[in-house]
Structure formats: C-alpha cells, structure tokens
C-alpha positions as CSV (number, residue, x, y, z in Angstrom):
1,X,78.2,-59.7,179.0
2,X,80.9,-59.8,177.1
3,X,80.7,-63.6,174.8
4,X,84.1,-65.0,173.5
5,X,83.5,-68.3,172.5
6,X,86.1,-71.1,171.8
7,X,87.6,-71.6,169.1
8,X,86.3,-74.8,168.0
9,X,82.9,-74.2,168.1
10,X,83.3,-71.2,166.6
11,X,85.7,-72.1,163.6
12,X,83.9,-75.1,162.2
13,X,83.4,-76.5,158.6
14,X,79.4,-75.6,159.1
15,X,79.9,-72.3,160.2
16,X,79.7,-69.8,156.6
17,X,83.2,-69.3,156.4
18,X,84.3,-72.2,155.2
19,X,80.8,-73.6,153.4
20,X,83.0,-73.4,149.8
21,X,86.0,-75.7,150.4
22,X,87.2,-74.8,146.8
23,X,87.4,-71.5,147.9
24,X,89.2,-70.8,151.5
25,X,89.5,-67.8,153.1
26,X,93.6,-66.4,152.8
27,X,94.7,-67.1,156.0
28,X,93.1,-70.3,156.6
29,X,96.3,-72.2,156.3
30,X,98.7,-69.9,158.6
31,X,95.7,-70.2,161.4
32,X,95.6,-74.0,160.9
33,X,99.6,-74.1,161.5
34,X,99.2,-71.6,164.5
35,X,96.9,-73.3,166.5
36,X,98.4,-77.3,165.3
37,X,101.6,-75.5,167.2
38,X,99.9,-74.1,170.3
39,X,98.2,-77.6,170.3
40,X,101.7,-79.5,170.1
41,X,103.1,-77.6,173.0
42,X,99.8,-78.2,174.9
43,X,100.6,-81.7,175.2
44,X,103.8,-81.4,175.5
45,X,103.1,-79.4,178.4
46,X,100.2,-81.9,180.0
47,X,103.1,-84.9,180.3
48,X,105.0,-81.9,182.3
49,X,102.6,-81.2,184.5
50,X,101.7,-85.2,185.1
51,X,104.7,-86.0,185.7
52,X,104.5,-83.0,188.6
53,X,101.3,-83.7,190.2
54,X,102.7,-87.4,190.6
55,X,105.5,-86.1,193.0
56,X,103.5,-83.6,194.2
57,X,99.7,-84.8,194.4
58,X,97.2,-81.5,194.5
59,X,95.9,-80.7,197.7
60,X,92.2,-79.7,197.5
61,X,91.5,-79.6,201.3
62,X,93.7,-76.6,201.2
63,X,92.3,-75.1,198.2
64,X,88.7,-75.2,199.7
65,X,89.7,-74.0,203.1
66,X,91.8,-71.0,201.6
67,X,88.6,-70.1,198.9
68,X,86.0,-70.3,201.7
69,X,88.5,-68.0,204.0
70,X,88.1,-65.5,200.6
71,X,84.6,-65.9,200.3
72,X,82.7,-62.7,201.1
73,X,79.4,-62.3,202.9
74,X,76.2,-63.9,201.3
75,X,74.3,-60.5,201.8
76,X,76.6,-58.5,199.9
77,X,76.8,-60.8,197.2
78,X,73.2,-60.8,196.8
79,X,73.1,-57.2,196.4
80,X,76.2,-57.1,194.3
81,X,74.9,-59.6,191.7
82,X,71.4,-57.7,192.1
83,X,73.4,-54.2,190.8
84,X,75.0,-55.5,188.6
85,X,71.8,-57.1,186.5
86,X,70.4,-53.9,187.0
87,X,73.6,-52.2,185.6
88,X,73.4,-54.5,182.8
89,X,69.7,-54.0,182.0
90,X,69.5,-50.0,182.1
91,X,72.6,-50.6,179.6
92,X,70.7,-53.1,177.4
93,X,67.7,-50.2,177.4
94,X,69.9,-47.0,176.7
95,X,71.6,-48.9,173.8
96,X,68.1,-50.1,172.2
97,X,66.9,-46.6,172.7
98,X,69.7,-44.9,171.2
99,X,70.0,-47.8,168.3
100,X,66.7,-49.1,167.8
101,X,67.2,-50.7,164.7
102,X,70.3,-52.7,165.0
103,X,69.1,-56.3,165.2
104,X,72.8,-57.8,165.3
105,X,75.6,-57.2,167.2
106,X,77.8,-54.7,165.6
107,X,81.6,-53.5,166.3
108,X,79.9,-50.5,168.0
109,X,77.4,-52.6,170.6
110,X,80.6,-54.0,172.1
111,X,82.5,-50.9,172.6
112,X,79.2,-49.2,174.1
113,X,78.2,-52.4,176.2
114,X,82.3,-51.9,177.5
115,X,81.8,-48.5,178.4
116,X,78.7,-48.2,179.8
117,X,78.7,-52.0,181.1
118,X,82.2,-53.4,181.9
119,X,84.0,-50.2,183.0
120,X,81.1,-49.3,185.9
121,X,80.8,-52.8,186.5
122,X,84.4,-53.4,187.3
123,X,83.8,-50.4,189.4
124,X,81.5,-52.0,191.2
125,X,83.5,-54.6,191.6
126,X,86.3,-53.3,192.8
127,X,84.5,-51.1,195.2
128,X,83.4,-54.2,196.9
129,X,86.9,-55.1,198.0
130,X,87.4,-51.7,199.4
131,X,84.7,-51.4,201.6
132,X,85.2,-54.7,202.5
133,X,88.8,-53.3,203.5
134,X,90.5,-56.4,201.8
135,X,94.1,-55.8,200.0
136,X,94.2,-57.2,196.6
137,X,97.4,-59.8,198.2
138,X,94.7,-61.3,200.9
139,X,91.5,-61.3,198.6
140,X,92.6,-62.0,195.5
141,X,96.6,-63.1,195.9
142,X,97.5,-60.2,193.5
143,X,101.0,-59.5,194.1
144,X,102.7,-56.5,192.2
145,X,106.0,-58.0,192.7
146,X,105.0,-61.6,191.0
147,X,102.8,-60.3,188.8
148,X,105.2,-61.4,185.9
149,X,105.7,-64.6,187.4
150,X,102.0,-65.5,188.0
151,X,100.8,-64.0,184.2
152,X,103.7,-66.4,182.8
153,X,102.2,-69.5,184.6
154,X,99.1,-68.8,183.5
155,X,100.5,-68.6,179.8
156,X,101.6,-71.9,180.3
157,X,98.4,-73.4,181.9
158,X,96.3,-71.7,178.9
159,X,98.6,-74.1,176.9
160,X,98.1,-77.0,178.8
161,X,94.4,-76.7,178.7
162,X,94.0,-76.6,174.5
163,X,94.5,-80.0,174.1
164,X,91.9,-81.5,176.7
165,X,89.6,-78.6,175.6
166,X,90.3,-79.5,171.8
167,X,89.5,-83.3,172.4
168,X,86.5,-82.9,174.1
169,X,84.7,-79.8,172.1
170,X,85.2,-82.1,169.4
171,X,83.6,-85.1,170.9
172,X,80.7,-82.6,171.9
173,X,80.4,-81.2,168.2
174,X,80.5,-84.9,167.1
175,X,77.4,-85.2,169.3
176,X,75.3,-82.4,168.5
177,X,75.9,-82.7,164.9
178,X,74.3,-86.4,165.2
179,X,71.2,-85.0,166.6
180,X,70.8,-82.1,163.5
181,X,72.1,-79.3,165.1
182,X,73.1,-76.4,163.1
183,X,76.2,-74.8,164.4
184,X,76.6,-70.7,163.7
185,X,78.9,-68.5,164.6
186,X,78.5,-66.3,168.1
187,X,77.4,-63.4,167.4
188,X,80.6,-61.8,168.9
189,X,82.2,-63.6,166.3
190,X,80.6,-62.1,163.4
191,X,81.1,-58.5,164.9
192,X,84.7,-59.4,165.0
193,X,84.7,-60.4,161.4
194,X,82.6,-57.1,159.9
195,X,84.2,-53.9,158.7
196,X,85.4,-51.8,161.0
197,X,88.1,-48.8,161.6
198,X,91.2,-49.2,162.7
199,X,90.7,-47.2,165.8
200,X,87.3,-49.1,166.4
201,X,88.7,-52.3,165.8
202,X,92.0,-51.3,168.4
203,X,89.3,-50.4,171.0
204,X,87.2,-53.8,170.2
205,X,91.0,-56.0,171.1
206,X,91.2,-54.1,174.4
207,X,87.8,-55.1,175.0
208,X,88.6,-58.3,174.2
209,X,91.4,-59.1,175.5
210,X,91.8,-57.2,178.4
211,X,88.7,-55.6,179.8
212,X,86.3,-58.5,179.5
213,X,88.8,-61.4,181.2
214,X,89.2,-58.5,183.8
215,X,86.0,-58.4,184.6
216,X,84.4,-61.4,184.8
217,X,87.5,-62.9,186.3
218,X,86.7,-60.3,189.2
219,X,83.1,-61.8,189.4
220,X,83.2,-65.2,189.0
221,X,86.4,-66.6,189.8
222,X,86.9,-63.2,192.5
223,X,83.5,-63.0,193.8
224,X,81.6,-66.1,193.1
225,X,83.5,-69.3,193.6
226,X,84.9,-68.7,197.1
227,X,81.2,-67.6,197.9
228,X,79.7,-70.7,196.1
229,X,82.9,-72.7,197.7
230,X,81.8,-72.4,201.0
231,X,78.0,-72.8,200.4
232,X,78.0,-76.2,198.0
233,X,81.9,-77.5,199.1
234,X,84.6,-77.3,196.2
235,X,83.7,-79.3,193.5
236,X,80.0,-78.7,193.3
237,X,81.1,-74.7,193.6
238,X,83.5,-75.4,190.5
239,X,81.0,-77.1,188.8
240,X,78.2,-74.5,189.8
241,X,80.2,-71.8,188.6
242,X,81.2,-73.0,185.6
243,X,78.0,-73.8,184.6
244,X,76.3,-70.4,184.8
245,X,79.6,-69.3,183.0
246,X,79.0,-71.1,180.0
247,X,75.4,-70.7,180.5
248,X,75.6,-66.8,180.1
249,X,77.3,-67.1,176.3
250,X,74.0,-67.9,175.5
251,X,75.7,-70.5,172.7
252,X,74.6,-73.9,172.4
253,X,77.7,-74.7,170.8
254,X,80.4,-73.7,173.2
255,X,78.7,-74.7,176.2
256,X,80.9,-77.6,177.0
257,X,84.3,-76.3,175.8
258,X,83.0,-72.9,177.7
259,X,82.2,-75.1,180.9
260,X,85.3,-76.9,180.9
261,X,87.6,-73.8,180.2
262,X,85.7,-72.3,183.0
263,X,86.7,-75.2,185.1
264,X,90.3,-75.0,184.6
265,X,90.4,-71.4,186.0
266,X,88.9,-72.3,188.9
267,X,91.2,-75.0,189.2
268,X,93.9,-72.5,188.1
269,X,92.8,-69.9,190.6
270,X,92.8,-72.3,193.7
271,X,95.9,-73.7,193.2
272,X,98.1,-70.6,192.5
273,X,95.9,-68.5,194.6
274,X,96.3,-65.7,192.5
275,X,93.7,-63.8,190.4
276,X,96.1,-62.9,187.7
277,X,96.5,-66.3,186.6
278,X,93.0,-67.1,184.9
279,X,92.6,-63.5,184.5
280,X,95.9,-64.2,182.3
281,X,94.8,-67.5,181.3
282,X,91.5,-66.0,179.9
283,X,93.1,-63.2,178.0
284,X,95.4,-65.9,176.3
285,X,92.0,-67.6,175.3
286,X,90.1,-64.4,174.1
287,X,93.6,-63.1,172.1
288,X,93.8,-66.8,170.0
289,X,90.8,-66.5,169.6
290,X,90.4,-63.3,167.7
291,X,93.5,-64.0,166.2
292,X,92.0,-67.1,164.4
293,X,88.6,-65.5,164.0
294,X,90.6,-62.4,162.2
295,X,93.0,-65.0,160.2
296,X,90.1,-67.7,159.1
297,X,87.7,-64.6,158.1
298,X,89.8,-63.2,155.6
C-alpha cells in the first residue's frame, strides 16, 4: 500500500539529506519556518479545543454505539480483506514481471501500484457499500451539502494533532537512537525526492494526496474500525486498528508517530461521524509532507 511517513521520522539530521551541515539543501530554511508555523497554530489550536471538551466532555458511549451500528458483517469483511491481499499480490507479481530489475521504489512503482492497486481496490471498496445497499450519509456520514464544512474541521484537527505528534515522535527518535538504530528514509520518500517529469510527478501528488488517504480511509477507518469496534469495544478497536496501520508502512521509524496519527482519525471519525474528516485530515498530512520532503531535498 501506499507508505507516507511523518515528517519527523522522515526529515531527521541522520537521514542523507542533511549528513553535511555546512552544506544544506536550498530550501531547508523556508521548510523549517513552514512547519515552526503549522506547529504554532497547532497549539494554539489544542488550548481551543481544551477549553471545549471541558464544557462539553466527549461522549464515547455514543461513539461506540454509533461505529458498531456502522460496522458491517464479519463474513464480508473476511472476504473483502481476503480480495484485497490477493489484489495486492497479483499487483506485486505483474509489476516484478514487467520490471524485474528495479530493486527500489521508483516514481513509476507508485503510479503503477495506484493504478492497478488503489483504483480497483477502491472499487472494491466501494462496491461493498452498494451491495450492502448503505448511502454514503448512513455508512459513512458523507454529506454533499457539509462536505466543505466537515473537510474545514478536519483541516483544523490535522493542525491540532502536529504538536502532540511532534512531541512524542521525538521522544520515540530519542529512544531508538539510544539503542543504535539507524534511521533512513522510507522508501516512498526517496521516490519523492528522485528525478522525475512534470507530468509524472503531477500524477505522483494525486496519488499522494488524494488517492491514497481515499483509500485507506475507506478501509480502515470505513471498513475496519466499526467492524473491530464491535468485536474488541472502542478503545481496544482504536488501538487494534492503528496498530496494523502503522504496522503496514513497514518503517521502524514512524511506527509510533504513524500509530498515534492513526489514532487521532479514529478519534476524528467517531466524533464528527463523518468520513471526510480523516479522509481530509490524512491528505493534509500526506500534502505537508511532500511539501517538506520536496523543499528539504533540494
């Protein structure tokens, strides 16, 4: 799938871009004032939301009863989850035929692994709900009309969640680093950061920062959590969830950050009860992201 790290374990001092300190990449500087603002009206945004939650405490008996009510049948997920490996496998083989000597990923893998992986998966997907007979208002709270509304909140919560995800990815680097580890870029990362064409690279953004938060939006915040929800209870279903999220980046170093941002759109998604909000909230992510991967790689 698709691997968009965070940014903080992805734009480290150990990683090769900034191994010669004498040297920094051009851009470096506007990326460092970009994100110090987006980290400023993080917080700023966190004492708003205290302050809210104080006169109006969360209510997570509601959010688990109204996630389990969503949660589709155990069969079909089975099956879906089943397809969907075996979608992404008979991709995996096709690609190694057709490219059987490219040993990294390349601009090209992720445009191929989006169109022969991520479009027929979100097909899939959306196939599901369907058959299933489910409007997008009752099974994923996707309203047309608050659309605008909905992707505006979840602006804001991508805001308010930089600052706790900042603090603690760092605590987390602090810790591997004290037991030797290595850090290196994702390998998404370096795809991102190798020469391209304009029209490739276009088509890589859309990938990025629309098709991918689409899709596994859709799966695990559509799909599995209300299904997980119901079986484990809310916060173990979160937790679950989030864990074989991060677990699927197949990055040591943005587990925890990956875990945690995974989190908050549950969170996000049970409290608004709207789809578009992490789906929003995720794109926000993947778009800094490559904006600071693009800026710091000069």
């Amino acid at each position: 799938m698709f691997k968009i790290p965070f940014i903080l374990a992805e734009i480290i001092p150990q990683s090769e871009v900034f191994l010669d300190y004498s040297q920094p990449p051009s851009g470096v500087a506007l990326a460092g004032l970009f994100f110090l603002l987006i980290l400023c009206a993080g917080v700023v945004l966190d004492v708003g939301l205290a302050l809210y939650f104080m006169k109006r405490p969360p209510r997570p008996g509601v959010w688990y009863e109204d996630l389990v009510a969503r949660a589709l049948p155990g069969k079909l997920v089975l099956i879906l989850m089943l397809t969907l490996v075996a979608v992404y496998v008979a991709c995996s083989l096709v690609y190694g035929s057709l490219f059987p000597y490219a040993y990294e990923l390349e601009p090209h893998t992720l445009l191929f692994q989006a169109l022969f992986f991520h479009l027929p998966a979100l097909t899939i997907l959306c196939g599901v709900f369907i058959h299933r007979r489910a409007s997008g208002r009752e099974q994923l709270g996707i309203s047309w009309r608050r659309a605008p509304m909905m992707l505006g909140l979840s602006g804001l919560l991508y805001l308010a969640a930089i600052p706790i995800l900042w603090f603690y990815s760092l605590l987390y680097q602090v810790f591997l680093y004290q037991f030797g580890f290595n850090f290196y870029l994702q390998e998404v990362a370096e795809a991102f950061l190798a020469p391209a064409a304009v029209p490739e690279r276009i088509a890589m953004y859309f990938v990025a920062i629309v098709l991918a938060p689409v899709f596994e939006e859709f799966l695990f915040r559509g799909v599995l959590l209300p299904w997980m929800v119901r079986r484990t209870g809310l916060w173990p279903g979160i937790a679950i969830v989030s864990t074989f999220f991060a677990a699927m980046h197949l990055h040591l170093p943005s587990f925890l950050p990956l875990f945690l941002l995974s989190a908050m759109f549950c969170v996000a998604y049970a409290r608004t009860r709207s789809l578009l909000v992490p789906i929003g909230m995720h794109a926000c992510f993947n778009a800094v992201t490559v904006i600071l991967l693009v800026l710091t790689g000069g």
